[in-house]
C-alpha positions in Angstrom: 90.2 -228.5 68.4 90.0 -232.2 68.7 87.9 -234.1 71.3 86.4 -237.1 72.0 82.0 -237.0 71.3 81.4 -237.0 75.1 83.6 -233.8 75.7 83.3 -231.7 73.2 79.6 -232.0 74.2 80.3 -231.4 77.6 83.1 -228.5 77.1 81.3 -225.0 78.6 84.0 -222.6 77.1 83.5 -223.2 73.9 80.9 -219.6 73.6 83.7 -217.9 75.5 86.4 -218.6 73.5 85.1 -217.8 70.5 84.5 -214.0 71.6 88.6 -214.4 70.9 89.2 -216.2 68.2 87.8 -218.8 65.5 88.0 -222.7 66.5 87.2 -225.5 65.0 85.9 -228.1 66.6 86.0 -231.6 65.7 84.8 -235.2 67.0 87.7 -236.9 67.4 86.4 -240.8 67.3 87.9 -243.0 64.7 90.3 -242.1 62.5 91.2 -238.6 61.4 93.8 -236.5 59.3 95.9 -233.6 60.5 98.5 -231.6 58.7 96.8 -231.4 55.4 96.6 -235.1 55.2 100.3 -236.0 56.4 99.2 -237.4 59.7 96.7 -239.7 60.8 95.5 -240.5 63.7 93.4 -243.5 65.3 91.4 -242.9 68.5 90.9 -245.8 70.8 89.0 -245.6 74.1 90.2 -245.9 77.6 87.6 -245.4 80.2 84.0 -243.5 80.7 85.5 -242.4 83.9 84.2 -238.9 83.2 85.6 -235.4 84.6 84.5 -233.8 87.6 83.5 -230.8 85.4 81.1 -233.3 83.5 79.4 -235.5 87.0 76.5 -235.0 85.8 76.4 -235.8 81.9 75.5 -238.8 80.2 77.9 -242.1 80.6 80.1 -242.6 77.2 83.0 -245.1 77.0 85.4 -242.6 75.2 85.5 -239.8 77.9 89.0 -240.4 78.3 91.3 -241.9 75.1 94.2 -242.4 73.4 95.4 -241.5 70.5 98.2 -242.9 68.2 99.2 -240.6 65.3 101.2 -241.8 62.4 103.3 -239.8 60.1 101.8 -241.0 56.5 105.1 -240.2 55.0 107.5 -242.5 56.9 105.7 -244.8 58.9 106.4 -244.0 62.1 103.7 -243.7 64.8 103.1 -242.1 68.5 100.8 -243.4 70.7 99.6 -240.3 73.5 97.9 -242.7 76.3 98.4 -240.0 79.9 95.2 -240.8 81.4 95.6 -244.5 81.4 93.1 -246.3 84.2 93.6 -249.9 83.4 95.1 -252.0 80.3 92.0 -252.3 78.0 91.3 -255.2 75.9 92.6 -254.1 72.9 95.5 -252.1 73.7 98.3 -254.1 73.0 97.1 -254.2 69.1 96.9 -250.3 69.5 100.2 -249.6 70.6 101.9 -252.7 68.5 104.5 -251.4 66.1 104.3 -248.1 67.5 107.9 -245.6 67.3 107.1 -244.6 71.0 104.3 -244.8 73.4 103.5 -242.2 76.1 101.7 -244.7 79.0 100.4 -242.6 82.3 102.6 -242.4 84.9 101.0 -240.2 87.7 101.5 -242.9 90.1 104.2 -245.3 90.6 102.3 -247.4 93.2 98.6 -247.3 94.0 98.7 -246.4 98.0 101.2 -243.1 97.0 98.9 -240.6 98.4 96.9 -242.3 100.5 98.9 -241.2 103.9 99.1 -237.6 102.4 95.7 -237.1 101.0 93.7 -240.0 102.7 92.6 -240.7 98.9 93.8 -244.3 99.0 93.8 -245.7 95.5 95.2 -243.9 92.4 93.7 -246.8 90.2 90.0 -245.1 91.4 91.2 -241.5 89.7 91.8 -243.0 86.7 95.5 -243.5 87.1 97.2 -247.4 86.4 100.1 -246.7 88.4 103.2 -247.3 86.7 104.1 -250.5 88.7 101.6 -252.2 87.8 101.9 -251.6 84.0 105.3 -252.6 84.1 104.7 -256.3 83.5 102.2 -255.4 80.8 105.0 -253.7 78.4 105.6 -255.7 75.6 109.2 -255.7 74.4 110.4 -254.8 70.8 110.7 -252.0 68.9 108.5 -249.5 70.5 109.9 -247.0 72.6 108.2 -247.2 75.8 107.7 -243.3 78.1 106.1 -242.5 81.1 104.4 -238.8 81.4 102.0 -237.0 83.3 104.1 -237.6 86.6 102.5 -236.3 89.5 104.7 -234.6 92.3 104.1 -237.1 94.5 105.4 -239.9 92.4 109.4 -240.7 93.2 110.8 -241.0 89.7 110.4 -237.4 89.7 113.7 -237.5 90.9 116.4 -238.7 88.3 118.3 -240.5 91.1 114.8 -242.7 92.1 115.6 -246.7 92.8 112.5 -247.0 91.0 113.8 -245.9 87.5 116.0 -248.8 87.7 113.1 -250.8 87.5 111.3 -248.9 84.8 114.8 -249.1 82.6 115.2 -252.8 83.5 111.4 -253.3 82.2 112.2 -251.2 78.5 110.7 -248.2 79.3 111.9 -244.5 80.4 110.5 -241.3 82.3 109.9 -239.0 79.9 112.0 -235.9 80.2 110.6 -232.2 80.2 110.9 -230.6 76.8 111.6 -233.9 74.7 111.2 -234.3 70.9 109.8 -237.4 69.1 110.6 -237.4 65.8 108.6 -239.9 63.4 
């Protein structure tokens, strides 16, 4: 198991799932290898917005990051970004050249649950809505996906104006049970 410092330091279950079976656990900061060495990954951090579960631990600026793994063998490269709270300075080199990038897209504006919820901003949970990382999409070769859609957000629906938009931009909706290959 993978996780940035601040989490796996923060992760309760770890004594109760090892009454069921072995884990490893493993900081995931920097750069690592999986799959005996065939895939690397880079870690780049996002936010120190930090989980309800963890209110009270210590601040860290990796609670929440992305991660871009690259297939050693051909080149190509995935960047995994769902909990995506602003456009950090740095970002555009981390996701330049990538095969495909998976961006948050909980929220496609930032007032979409404020008349349900009372909540008012997404951008507060940790959630850039999707409109407004639009414009921040560089064009080229990399393959540009929204994930972690939240029911409330209208491209749920495959028919939604709003895809128009994301398609007219380079980018896509995800779709359930999609494989990237590298």
């Amino acid at each position: 198991m993978w996780a940035p410092p601040p989490v796996l330091d923060a992760v309760a279950v770890r004594p109760l799932v090892a009454h069921y079976q072995h884990w490893d656990w493993f900081s995931a900061d920097g750069t690592f290898r999986l799959d005996e060495g065939r895939l690397e990954c880079a870690v780049f951090p996002l936010s120190g917005k930090r989980p309800r579960y963890a209110k009270d631990a210590a601040d860290a600026p990796d609670w929440v990051v992305a991660y871009r793994v690259t297939d050693v063998g051909t080149g190509g490269s995935l960047v995994y970004a769902p909990c995506l709270a602003g456009w950090p300075d740095g970002f555009d080199e981390f996701t330049s050249g990538a095969t495909c990038a998976l961006l948050d897209g909980t929220f496609l504006g930032p007032d979409e649950m404020s008349t349900s919820t009372g909540r008012g901003d997404q951008r507060a949970m940790g959630h850039l809505p999707i409109a407004e990382s639009l414009p921040l999409l560089r064009p080229g070769s990399t393959r540009w996906l929204y994930t972690h859609l939240n029911n409330t957000n209208p491209v749920v629906a495959r028919d939604c104006a709003a895809r128009g938009r994301i398609a007219a931009a380079g980018a896509a909706v995800a779709e359930d049970g999609a494989r990237y290959e590298l």
